[in-house]
Backbone as a ProteinNet text record, in pm:
[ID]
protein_1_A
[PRIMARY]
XXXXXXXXXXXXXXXXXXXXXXXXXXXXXXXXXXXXXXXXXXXXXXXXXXXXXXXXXXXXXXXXXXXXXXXXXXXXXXXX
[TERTIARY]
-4864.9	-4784.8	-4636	-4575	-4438.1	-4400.2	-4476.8	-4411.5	-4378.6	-4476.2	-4432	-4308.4	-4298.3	-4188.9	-4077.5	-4060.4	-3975.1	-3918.1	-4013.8	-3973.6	-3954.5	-3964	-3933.6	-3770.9	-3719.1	-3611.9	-3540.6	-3568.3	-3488.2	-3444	-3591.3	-3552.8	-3472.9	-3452.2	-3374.4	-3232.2	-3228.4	-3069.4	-3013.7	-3112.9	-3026.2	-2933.7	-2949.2	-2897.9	-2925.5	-3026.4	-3094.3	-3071.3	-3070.4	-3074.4	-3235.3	-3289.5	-3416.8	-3509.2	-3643.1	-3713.2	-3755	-3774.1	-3767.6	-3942.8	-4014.1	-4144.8	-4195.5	-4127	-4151.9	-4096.6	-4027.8	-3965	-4030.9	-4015.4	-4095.9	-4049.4	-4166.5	-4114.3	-4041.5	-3998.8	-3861.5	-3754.1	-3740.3	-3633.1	-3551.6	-3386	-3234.6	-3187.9	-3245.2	-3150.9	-2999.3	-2952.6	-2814.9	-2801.8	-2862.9	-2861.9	-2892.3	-2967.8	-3018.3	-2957.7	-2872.3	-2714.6	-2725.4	-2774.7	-2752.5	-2660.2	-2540.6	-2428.5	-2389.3	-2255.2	-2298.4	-2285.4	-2249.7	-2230.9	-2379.9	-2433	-2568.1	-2688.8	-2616.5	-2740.2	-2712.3	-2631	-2604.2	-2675.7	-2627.4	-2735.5	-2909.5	-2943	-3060.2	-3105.4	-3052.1	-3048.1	-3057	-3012.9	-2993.9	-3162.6	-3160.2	-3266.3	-3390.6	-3388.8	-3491.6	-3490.8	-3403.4	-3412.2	-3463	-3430.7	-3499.1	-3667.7	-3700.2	-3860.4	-3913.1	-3879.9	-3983	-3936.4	-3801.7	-3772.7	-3776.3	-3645.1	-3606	-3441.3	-3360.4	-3242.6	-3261.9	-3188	-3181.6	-3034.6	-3113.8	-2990.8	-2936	-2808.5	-2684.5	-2723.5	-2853.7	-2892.1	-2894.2	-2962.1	-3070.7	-2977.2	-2816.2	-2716.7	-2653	-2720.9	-2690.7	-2731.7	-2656.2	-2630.5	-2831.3	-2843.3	-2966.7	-3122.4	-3102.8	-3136.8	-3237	-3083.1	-3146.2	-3166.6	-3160.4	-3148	-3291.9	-3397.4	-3541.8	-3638.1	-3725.3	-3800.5	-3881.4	-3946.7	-3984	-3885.3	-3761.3	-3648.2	-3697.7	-3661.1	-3714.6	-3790.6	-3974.1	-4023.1	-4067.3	-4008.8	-4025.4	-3940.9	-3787.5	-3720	-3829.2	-3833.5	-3992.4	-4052.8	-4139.6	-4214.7	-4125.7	-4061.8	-4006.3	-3934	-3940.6	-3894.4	-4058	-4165	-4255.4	-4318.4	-4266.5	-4329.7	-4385.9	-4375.6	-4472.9	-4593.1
9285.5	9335.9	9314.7	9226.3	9143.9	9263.2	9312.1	9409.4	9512.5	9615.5	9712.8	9703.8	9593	9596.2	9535.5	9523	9469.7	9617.3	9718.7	9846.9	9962.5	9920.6	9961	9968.7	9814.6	9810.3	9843.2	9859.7	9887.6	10049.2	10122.4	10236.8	10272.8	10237.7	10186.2	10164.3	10079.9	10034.1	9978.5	10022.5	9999.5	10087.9	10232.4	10342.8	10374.4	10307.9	10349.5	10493.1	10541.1	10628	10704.9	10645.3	10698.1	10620.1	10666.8	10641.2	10500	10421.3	10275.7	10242.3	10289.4	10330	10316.1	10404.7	10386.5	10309.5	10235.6	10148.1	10019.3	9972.8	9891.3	9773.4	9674	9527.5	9493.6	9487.4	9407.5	9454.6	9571.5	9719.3	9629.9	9609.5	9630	9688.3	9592.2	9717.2	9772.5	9655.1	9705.2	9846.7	9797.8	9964.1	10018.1	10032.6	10189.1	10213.2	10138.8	10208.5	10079.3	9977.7	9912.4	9805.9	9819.4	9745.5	9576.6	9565.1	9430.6	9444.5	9542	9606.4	9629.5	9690.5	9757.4	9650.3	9497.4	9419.7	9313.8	9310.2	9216.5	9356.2	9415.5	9525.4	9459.3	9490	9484	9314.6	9226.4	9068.4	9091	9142.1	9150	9222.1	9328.6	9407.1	9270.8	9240.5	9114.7	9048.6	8984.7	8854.4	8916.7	9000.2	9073.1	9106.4	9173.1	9187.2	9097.9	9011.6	8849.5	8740.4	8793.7	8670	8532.5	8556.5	8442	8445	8335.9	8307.6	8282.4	8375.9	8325.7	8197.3	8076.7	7957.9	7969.5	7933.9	7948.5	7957.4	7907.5	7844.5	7992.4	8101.6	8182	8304.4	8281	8425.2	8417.9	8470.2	8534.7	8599.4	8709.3	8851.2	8839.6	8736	8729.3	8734.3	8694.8	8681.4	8812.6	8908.1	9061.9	9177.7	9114.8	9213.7	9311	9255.2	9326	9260.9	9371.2	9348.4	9231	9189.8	9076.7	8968.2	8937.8	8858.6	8827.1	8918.6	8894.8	8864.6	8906.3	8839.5	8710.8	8603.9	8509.3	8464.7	8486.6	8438.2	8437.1	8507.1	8539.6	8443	8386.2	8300.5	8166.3	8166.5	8019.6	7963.4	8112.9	8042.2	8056.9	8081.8	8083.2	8146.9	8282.1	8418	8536.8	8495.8	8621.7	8516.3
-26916.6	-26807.6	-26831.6	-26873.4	-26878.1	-27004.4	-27075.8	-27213.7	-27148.9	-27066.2	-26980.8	-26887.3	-26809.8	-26759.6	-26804.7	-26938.8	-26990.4	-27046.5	-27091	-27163	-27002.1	-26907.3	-26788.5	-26779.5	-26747.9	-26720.2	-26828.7	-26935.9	-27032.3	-27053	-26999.3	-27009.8	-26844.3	-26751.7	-26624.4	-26699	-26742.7	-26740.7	-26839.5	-26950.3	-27115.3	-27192.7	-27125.3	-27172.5	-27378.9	-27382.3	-27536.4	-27499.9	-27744.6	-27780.9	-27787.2	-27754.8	-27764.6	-27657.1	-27599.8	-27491.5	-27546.4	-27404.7	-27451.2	-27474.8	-27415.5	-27460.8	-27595.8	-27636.6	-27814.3	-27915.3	-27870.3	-27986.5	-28018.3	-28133	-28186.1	-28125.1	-28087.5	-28010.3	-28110.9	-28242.3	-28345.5	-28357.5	-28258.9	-28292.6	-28244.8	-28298.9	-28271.2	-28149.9	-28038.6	-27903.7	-27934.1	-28012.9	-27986.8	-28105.1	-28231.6	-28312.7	-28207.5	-28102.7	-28042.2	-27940.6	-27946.8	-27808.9	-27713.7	-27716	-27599.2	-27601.8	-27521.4	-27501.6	-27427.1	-27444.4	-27382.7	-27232.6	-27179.9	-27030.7	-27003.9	-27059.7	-27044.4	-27057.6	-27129.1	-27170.9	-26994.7	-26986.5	-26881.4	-26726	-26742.7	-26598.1	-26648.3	-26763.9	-26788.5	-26764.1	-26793.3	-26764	-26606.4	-26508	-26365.1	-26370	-26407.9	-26386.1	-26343.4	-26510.6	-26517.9	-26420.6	-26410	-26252.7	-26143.9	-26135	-25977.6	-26021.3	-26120.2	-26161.8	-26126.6	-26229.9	-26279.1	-26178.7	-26108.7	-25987.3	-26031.1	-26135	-26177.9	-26278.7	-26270	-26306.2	-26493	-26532.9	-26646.8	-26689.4	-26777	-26766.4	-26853.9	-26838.9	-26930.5	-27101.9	-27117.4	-27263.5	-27321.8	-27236.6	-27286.1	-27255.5	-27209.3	-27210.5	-27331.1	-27424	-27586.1	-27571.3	-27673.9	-27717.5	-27787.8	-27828.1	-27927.2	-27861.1	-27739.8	-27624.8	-27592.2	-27589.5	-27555	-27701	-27798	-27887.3	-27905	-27878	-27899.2	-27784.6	-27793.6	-27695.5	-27693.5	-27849.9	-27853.6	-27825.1	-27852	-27779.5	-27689	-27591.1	-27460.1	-27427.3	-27430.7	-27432.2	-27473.6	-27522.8	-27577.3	-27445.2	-27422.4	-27341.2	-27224.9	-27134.6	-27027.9	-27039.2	-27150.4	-27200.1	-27200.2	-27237.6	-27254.4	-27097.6	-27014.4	-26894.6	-26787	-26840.3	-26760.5	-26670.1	-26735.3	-26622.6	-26735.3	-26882.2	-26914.4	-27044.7
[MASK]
++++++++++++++++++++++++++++++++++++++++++++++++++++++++++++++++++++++++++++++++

């Protein structure tokens, strides 16, 4: 569940070059257009989904770069 809506908000408010659906969980968000304007909407996105604060540790650029990123972040804070 946490992968789908992780490729949810992304296709919501990452402004990728291509549908967020299809990209590989190791893909380069930022190769595929996603900015640091666009990564911080998508960080908001998250908190409101999963209903939870991301902590200062886990606001890197590295953070949001792929979908697996993220999910791990999810995971390491205890909601995927």
């Amino acid at each position: 569940m946490s992968e789908q809506t992780i490729r949810k908000v992304l296709g919501d408010h990452a402004r990728l070059s291509v549908d967020a659906a299809s990209i590989a969980v190791g893909a380069d968000l930022y190769e595929l257009g996603l900015t640091s304007h666009a990564s911080v909407n998508v960080m908001l996105a998250l908190e409101d989904s999963f209903d939870i604060e991301f902590p200062d540790e886990l606001l890197r650029k590295s953070t949001f770069a792929s979908v697996d990123s993220i999910r791990g972040a999810l995971v390491e804070l205890g909601v995927a």
